[in-house]
N, C-alpha and C positions, 0 to 999 in steps of 0.2 A: 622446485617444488615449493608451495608456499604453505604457508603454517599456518592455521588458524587456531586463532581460542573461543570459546563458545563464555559467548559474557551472558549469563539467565538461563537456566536449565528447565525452568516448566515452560508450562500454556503452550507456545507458539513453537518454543523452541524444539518440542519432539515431532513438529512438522520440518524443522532442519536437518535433522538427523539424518534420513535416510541419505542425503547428497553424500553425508563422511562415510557411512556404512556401504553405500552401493560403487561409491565413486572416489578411494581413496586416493589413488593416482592424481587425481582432478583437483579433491578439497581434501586436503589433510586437517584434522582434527589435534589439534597439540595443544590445548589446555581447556578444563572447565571451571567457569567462575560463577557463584550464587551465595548469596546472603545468606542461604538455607543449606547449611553444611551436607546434608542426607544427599538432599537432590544432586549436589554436585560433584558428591564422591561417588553416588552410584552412575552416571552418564560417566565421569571419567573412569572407573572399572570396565565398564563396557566396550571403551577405546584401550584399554592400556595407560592412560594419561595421568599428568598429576592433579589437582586440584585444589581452589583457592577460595577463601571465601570473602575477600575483599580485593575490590575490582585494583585500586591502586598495586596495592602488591603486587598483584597478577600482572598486569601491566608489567611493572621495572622484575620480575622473576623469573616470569614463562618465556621460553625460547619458542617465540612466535612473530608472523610479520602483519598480520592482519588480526579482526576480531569481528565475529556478529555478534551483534546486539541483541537480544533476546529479551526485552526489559520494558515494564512499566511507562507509560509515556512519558511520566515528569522526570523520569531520569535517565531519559534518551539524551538530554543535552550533554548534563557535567560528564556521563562514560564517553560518550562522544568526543567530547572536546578532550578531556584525558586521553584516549585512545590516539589521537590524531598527535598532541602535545610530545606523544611516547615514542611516536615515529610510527604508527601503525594503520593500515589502510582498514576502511571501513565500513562495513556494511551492516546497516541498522535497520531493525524492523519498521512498517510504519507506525503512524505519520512520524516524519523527521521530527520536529521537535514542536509542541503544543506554541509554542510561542514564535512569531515570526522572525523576529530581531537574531533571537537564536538560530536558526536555521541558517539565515546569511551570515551570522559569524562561523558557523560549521562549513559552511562552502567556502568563505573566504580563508579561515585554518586550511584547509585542504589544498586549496592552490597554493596559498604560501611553502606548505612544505610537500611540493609534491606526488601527494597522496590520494589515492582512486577515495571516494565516497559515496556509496551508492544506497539507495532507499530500497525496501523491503516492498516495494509495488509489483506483487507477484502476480496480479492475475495478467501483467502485460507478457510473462515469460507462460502462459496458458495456452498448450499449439491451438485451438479453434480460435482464439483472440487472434493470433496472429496470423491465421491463416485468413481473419476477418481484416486487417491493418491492411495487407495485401491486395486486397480485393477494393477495399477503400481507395489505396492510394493509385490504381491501375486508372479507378474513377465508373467502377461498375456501377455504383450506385447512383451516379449523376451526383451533379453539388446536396449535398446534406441540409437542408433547409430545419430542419428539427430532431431530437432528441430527449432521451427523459429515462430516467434511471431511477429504482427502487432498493431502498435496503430493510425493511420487513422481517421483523423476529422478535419473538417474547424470549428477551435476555434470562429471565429469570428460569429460563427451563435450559441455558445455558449454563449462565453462572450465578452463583447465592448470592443471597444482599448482602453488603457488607465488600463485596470485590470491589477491589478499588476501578473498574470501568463505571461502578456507579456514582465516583467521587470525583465530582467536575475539577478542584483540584490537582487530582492526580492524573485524569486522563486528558485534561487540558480541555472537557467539553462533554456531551455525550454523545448520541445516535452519528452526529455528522463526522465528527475527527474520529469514529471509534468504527463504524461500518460504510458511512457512503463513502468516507474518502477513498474506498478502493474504488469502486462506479466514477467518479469525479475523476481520477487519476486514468480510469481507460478513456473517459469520454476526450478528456484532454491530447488524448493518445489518437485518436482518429479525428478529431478536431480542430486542436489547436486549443491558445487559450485565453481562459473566460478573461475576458472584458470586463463584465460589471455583475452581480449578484442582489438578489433583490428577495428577501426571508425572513421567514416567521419560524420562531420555536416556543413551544413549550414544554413543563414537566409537570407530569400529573401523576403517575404513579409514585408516595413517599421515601421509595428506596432509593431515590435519585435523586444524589444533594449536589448542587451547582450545576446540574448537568441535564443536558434535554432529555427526552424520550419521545417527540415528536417532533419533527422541522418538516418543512415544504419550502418551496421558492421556487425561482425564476433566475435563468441565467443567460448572459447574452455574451457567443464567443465572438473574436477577433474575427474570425473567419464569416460574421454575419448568421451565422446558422442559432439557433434559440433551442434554451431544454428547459426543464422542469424537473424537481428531484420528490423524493418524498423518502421520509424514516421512522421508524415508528417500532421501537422497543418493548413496548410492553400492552401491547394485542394482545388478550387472551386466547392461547389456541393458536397463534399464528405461526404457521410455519414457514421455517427460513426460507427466505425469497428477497435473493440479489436481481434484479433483471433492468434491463435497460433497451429501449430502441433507438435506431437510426432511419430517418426519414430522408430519404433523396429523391430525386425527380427522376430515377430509374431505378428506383429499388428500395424497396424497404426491410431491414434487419429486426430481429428480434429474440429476446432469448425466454425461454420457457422456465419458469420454476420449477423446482424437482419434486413440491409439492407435501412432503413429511417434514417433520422436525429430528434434526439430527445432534445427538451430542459432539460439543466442540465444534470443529471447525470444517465447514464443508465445501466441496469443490466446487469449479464454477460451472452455471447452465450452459450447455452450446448452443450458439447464436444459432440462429435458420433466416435465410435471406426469401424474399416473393419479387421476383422480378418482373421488368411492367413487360418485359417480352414474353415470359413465359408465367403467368400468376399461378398457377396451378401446381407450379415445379416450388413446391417445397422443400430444400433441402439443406440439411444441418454442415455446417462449414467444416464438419469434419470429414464429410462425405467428398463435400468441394473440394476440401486440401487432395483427399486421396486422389480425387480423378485431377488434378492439378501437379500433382508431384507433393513432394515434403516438404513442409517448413523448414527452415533452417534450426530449430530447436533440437538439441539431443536426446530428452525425452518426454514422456506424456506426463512428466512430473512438474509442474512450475515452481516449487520450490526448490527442486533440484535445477532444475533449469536455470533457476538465479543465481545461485552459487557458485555454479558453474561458469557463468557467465561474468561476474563479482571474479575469480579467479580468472579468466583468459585475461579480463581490462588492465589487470594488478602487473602482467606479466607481458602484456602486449604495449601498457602504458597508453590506450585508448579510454575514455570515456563513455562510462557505462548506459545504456539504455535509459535505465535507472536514479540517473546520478541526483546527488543533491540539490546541484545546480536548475536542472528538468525541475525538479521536486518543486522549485520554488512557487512555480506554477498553480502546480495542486494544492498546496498548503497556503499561497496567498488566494485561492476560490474559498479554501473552508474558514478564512478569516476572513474577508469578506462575504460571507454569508453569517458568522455570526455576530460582526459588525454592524450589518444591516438591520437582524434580530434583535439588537440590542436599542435600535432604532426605529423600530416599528414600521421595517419592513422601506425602508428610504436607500435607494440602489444607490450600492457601495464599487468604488471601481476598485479592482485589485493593484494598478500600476500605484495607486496614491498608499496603498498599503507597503507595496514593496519601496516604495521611493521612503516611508517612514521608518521600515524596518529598518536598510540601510543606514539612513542615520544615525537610528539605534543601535547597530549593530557598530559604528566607530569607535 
């Protein structure tokens, strides 16, 4: 059985919860740790557990073998690297870490001693994503020639100014590292990965210090196939809307927006595929999986699904879907796209990025 402590008790983290509450067997729950004493003695009440309000302690105190991260971006790295340093496997919300150099020293920690490290890229553990990964890799859609993913929402009817997502600083960025890197990290997931990135940001609403509230660009993968992204935080009125297509030469994917604005955190659209055999047959990939058999998923939850999954790798000593390593992928697209940005839009390749990290990271 493996032990887990829960390192950050709000925002994200009470979409973890339900894995300990539904599926104890699976993810045991055996410490809460947060800055903010209340929040972390009331989650552990609820398990039985004890609770800590500083991460180190926790670490060398709690009889635990693993830790989710639950935490702020800029201090994904140091918990990270402590957790690993402690002997503890780990799974951290996204993105891995705002900074590239850090992320390869978190991968490289990890194989030195060991230890499973997996990223918080849950919409790949979403059964219609995956029952779309399937369908991709069979080659229903014919080679994938284009792509283009949206992340679309006024933060501000999310969270108050003043949250630190509005503090480039802290979040290592805005709109890109903070929402599309989920879109970035699926497209990478039925594509392969980007090549080169080529993008414009700006910030216009003043509640956003250091950090975008608009980006677009152009991406070209390894695989030859081309996308386009777009992010845009502070639309008035605009409601949440993750959506992305896949363009192939027998089939075209897409996913519909849910259309309202929802407080917090909301699920993802189900893709619907129009195939050139049948164009008319519109049908949502959840329908496909059924008449298809199941996903290999155990349930309709992706964040339990992660967890879950974070727990077999620990114990089977396999390499998670998710891992750091994969991660490096995603996280060197959304730095070369703000690298490009920073350049007035001058196509940045991601391999020269990660060949710099590396450096950095010795």
């Amino acid at each position: 059985m493996t032990k887990i402590g829960l390192i950050g008790a709000g925002g994200i983290s009470e979409l973890h919860l339900p894995a300990y509450e539904d599926h104890p067997d699976e993810a045991t729950l055996a410490g809460v740790c947060d800055v903010d004493g209340e929040k972390a003695e009331a989650v552990a009440a609820e398990f039985g557990v004890d609770s800590w309000t500083d991460h180190e302690t926790f670490l060398a105190e709690a009889d635990i073998d693993a830790v989710d991260v639950a935490l702020p971006h800029h201090v994904h790295y140091p918990v990270a690297k402590a957790a690993l340093e402690a002997g503890n496997h780990v799974l951290i919300e996204k993105p891995l870490a705002p900074n590239l150099a850090d992320c390869v020293e978190l991968v490289d920690l990890a194989d030195e001693r060991d230890l499973t490290l997996m990223v918080g890229q849950m919409q790949r553990y979403h059964p219609p994503y995956r029952a779309l990964k399937e369908r991709v890799d069979a080659g229903e859609l014919g080679d994938i020639r284009h792509a283009r993913c949206d992340a679309l929402v006024n933060q501000g009817d999310l969270f108050p100014e003043g949250h630190w997502l509005y503090d480039g600083e802290k979040a290592g960025g805005g709109g890109v590292i903070g929402y599309s890197v989920h879109k970035l990290d699926l497209l990478r997931y039925y594509l392969g990965n980007v090549e080169r990135a080529a993008a414009w940001t700006r910030t216009v609403d003043d509640a956003f210090e250091g950090a975008e509230d608009y980006a677009t660009g152009m991406l070209e993968f390894e695989s030859g196939a081309i996308a386009d992204f777009s992010v845009a935080l502070s639309a008035p009125a605009m409601p949440y809307t993750e959506s992305f297509w896949l363009l192939g030469d027998d089939g075209v994917v897409h996913t519909l927006p849910e259309g309202q604005q929802q407080e917090g955190y909301v699920g993802s659209p189900t893709p619907r595929i129009n195939s050139r055999d049948d164009p008319d047959a519109r049908k949502s990939f959840e329908e496909i999986a059924a008449e298809g058999g199941e996903t290999d998923l155990p349930t309709s939850n992706a964040f339990v699904n992660e967890i879950r999954h974070f727990v077999e790798c620990i114990e089977t000593g396999t390499e998670p879907l998710t891992s750091g390593r994969d991660n490096l992928g995603t996280m060197a697209a959304v730095r070369a796209i703000y690298e490009s940005a920073d350049a007035d839009g001058e196509r940045v390749r991601t391999d020269d990025l990660l060949a710099e990290a590396r450096e950095g990271a010795r």
